[in-house]
C-alpha angles and dihedrals in degrees: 000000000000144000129218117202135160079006094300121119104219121194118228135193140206107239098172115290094010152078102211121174105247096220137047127287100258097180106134111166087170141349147235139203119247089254092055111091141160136178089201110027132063125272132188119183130166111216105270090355103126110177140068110251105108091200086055099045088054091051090069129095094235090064083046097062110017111029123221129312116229134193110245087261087057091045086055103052115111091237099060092078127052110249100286107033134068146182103294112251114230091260089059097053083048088058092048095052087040093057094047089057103282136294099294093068106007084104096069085055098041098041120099124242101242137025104060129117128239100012087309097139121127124210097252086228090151094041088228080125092202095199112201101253100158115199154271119242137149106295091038139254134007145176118350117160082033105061139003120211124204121197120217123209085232119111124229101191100283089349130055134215129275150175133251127189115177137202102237099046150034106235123112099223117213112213141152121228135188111267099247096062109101117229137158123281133203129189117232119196122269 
C-alpha cells in the first residue's frame, strides 16, 4: 500500500518484520545551498541544486528521483515522516540487513534496478529500491549515480550512524558521520 504525506503518495514495502518506504524521503520545507551547513540546525539540500527557491529545487530531475538530502537535524525533525512512521534507528536497519541475509550481501537485495553507474545495479529482490543519491558535504556535491547514503536517528558520540550501498559491491556498509553532511532518508512503520 501506499502513504501520502506533505501532499506526496509514497510507496512502501514489507521486508520481514517491517513496513520501510521504498523511496526516498522528498520533504523539503526549505533549501540550502551545498555551502550552507550546520551540526545543530536543520539543512535541506537537492543533489546539484544550488539555490534557495523550494518550488525550483523540486522541479529538478534529481528531486525527482532522489529526494532530498537532509542533514541529521533535519532527519530528526517530527515532520519529515507521515503520523506512524519514523526515521529507522540503527538497530532497525541491522534487522533489515539482517533479514536480507546480512551486511556482506543485503545491497544486492536492497539496490534498485536501474540508476546506478558502471553495472552496479542490484536485483531489487527485497523492493527497498536503494537509488544511488550520493551526498552533500562541505565542498558539494558528490557521487550520485555512484552511492546512496541513508541517516539513522541513532546517535555515535557527535556523530550518528548511517548506511552505505556502493556501486561495485554488495555489502551494506555500517558507518558514523559528522551531523551537517546531507544523505537520503527513508520512513519505517511504527
Amino acid at each position: 500500500y501506499s502513504v501520502i504525506h506533505d501532499g506526496y503518495d509514497y510507496s512502501t514495502v514489507q521486508i520481514g518484520d517491517q513496513c520501510w518506504f521504498s523511496e526516498n524521503c522528498r520533504y523539503l520545507p526549505s533549501v540550502s545551498p551545498s555551502f550552507e551547513e550546520s551540526d545543530t540546525a536543520s539543512h535541506y539540500y537537492v543533489y546539484g541544486f544550488e539555490g534557495s527557491e523550494v518550488e525550483a529545487a523540486k522541479a529538478t530531475a534529481n528531486y525527482a528521483t532522489y529526494g532530498v538530502l537532509y542533514n541529521w537535524p533535519a532527519v530528526m525533525t517530527d515532520s519529515i515522516c507521515p503520523s506512524g512512521w519514523h526515521i529507522p534507528t540503527d538497530e532497525e536497519f541491522t534487522e533489515l540487513t539482517d533479514f536480507l541475509g546480512g551486511e556482506g550481501v543485503a545491497g544486492y537485495a536492497m539496490k534498485s534496478t536501474s540508476g546506478w553507474n558502471n553495472g552496479g545495479n542490484g536485483n531489487n529482490s527485497s523492493g527497498f529500491t536503494g537509488m544511488p543519491g550520493g551526498y552533500r558535504y562541505s565542498g558539494g556535491f558528490n557521487y550520485n549515480g555512484y552511492y546512496g547514503y541513508w541517516w539513522s536517528a541513532s546517535e555515535s558520540g557527535s556523530h550518528s550512524w548511517m548506511r552505505n550501498l556502493y556501486y561495485y559491491h554488495d555489502l551494506v556498509v555500517r558507518e558514523d558521520y559528522g551531523r551537517n553532511v546531507g544523505f537520503s532518508a527513508r520512513c519505517v512503520r511504527d
